[in-house]
N, C-alpha and C positions, 0 to 999 in steps of 0.2 A: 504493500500500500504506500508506502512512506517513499518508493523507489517511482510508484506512477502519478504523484506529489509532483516530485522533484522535474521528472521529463513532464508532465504537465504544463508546469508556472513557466519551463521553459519556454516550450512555446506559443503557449495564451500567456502570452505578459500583463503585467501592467497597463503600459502604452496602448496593448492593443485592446484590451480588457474596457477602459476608458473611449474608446473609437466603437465598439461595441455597443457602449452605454448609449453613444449619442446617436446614433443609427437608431436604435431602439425608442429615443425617445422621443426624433422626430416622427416615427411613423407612431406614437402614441397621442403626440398633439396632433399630427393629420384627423386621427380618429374621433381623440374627444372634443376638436374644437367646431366639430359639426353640431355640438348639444349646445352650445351658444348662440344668443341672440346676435350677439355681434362678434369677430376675432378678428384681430390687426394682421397685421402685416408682420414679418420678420418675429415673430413671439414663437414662447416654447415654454413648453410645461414636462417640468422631471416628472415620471411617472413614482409611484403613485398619487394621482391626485383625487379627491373626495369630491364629487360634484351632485349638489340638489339643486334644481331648479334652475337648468343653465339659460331653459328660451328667456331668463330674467335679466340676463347676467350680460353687461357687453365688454369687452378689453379692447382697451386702444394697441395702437402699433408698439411695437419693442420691446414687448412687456415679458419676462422671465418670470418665472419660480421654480423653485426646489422642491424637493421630497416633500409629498403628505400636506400639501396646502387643502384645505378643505373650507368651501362655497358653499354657503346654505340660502336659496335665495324661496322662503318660504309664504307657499300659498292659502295651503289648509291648515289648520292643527285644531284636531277634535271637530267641535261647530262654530268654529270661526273660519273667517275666510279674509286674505288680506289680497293688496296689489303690491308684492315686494319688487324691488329695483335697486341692483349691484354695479356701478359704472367706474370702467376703472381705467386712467388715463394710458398716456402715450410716455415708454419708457420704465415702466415700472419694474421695480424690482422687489420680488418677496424672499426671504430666505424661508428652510425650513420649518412645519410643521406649524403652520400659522391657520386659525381659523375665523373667517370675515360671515357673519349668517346677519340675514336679513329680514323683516317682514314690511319695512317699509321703505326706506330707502340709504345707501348707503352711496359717498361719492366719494372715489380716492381720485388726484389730480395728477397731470405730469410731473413726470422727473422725480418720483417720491420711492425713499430705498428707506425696506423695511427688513428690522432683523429676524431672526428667529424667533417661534414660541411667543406671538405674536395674539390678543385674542380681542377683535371689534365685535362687538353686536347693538344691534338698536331695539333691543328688546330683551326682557328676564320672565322667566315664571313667575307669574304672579306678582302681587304686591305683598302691602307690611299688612294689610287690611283683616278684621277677623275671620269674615269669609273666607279668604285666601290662605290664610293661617291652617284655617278646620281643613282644608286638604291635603293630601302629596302632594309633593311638586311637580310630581307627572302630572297628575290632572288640572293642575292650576292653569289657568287661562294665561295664553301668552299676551305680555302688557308691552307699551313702546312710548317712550319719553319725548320723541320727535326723531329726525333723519340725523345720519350723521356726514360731514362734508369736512375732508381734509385736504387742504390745497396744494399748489406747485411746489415742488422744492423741498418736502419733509422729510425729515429723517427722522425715524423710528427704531430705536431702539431695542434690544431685547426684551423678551419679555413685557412689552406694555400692552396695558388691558383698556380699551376706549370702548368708552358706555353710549348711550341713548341721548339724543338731544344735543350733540359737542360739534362744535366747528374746530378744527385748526388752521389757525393762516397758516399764509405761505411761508416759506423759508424758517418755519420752527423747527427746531429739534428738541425730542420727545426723550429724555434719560433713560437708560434698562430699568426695567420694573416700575416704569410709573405707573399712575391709575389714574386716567382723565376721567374725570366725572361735571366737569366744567367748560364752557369755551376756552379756547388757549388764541390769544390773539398773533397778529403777526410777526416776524423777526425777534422770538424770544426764544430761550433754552428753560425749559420745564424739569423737574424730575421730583420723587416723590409719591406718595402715596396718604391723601390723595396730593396729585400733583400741585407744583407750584412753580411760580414763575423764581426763576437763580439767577437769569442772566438776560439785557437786551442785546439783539446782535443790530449794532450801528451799519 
């Protein structure tokens, strides 16, 4: 075994191992970007990607990601019924294992590079409300604070969590592990939980 290892790695290397990967993963995005409303130009998706509800969902031109990005752009749940909408500009870049779900609207801008472990949503199970309390959370009615809209030029850090109802201007950058729960206005540097404005960028 240890002898059919070694002539193996020989000849599927590394190098080619990688030239492999990316063959494979344009014929992956050929496949999944037929379930979107809309797909760019020049874009590519690592496989595995997670997709609900792609006729919602459009990606502008350039736009990348990595492993395990997962789209939830959500119609029904239980006896409700929404109009969700995921629009995501020209140039973008997601890293790994980042999750964007929607039931009402969500807008990411050009030129905007987000890191890994990534989690937007505009909407939670339920409220604080009694009603909402007396159930599981599965059954809790899904609730939505307003749309969320993030402009040209952000940067996103690891690990941040942006909730319901938040704009961020353009040219902010977002600290690892912050937790937007608030507008974040233009040309500042945030971080924190919940977030807070550290720095104006001039």
């Amino acid at each position: 075994m240890k002898r059919f290892v070694q002539i193996f790695s020989r000849v599927f290397t590394f190098k080619l191992a990688k030239k492999w990967e990316i063959r494979k993963n344009i014929v992956y995005t050929l496949w999944i970007s037929k379930q979107f409303k809309h797909f760019g130009h020049n874009s590519g998706i690592n496989k595995p990607m997670y997709l609900h509800g792609g006729k919602y969902i459009s990606i502008g031109d350039n736009f990348h990601c990595d492993h395990r990005l997962r789209l939830d752009a959500i119609d029904a749940y239980k006896d409700q019924n929404f109009n969700p909408s995921i629009i995501i500009g020209n140039n973008v870049t997601i890293q790994k294992d980042c999750h964007i779900g929607a039931i009402d609207n969500i807008v990411i801008g050009d030129n905007v590079l987000m890191g890994s472990k990534i989690f937007i949503s505009d909407h939670s199970h339920g409220d604080t409300s009694i009603s909402s309390i007396a159930l599981p959370p599965i059954d809790r009615s899904l609730k939505s604070k307003g749309s969320i809209h993030i402009g040209n030029n952000v940067w996103i850090g690891e690990g941040v969590v942006i909730l319901s109802g938040v704009t961020i201007g353009e040219n902010s950058i977002i600290g690892a592990n912050a937790v937007i729960t608030k507008s974040i206005p233009a040309n500042v540097v945030v971080a924190g939980n919940p977030a807070r404005i550290i720095k104006e960028i001039f």
